[in-house]
C-alpha positions in Angstrom: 17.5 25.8 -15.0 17.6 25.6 -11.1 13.4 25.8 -11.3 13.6 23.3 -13.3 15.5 20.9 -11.7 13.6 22.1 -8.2 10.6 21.3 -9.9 11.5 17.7 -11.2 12.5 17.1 -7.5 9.3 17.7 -6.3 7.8 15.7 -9.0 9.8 12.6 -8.2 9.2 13.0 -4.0 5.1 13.1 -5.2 5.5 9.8 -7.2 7.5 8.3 -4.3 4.5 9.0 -2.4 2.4 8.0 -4.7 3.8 4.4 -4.9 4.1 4.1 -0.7 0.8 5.0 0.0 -0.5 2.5 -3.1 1.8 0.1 -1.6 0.8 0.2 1.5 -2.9 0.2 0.7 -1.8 -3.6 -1.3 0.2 -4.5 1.6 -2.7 -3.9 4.2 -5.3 -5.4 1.3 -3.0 -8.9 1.9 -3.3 -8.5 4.8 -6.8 -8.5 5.3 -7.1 -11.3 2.8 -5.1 -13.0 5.1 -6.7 -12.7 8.4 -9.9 -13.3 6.4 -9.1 -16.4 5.5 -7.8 -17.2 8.8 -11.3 -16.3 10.3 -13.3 -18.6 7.8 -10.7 -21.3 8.8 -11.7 -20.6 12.8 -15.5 -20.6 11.8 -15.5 -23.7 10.2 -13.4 -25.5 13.0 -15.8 -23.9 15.5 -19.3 -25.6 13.5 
């Protein structure tokens, strides 16, 4: 029973992990989306 529950525990901390790191990785994806556009903006005031 106490395995068990140990093991769930660890389970659940990996998914937490899991969904930071993918969330993270969309955050900083956004973000380069972002500044992208940002820079094509720049170019085209520049020409």
């Amino acid at each position: 029973m106490n395995l068990n529950i140990r093991n769930q525990l660890k389970r659940r901390a990996e998914r937490k992990r899991i969904w930071k790191r993918k969330k993270t990785m969309m955050m900083t994806m956004m973000m380069m989306k972002k500044m992208g556009f940002l820079m094509m903006k720049m170019k085209r005031k520049r020409i």
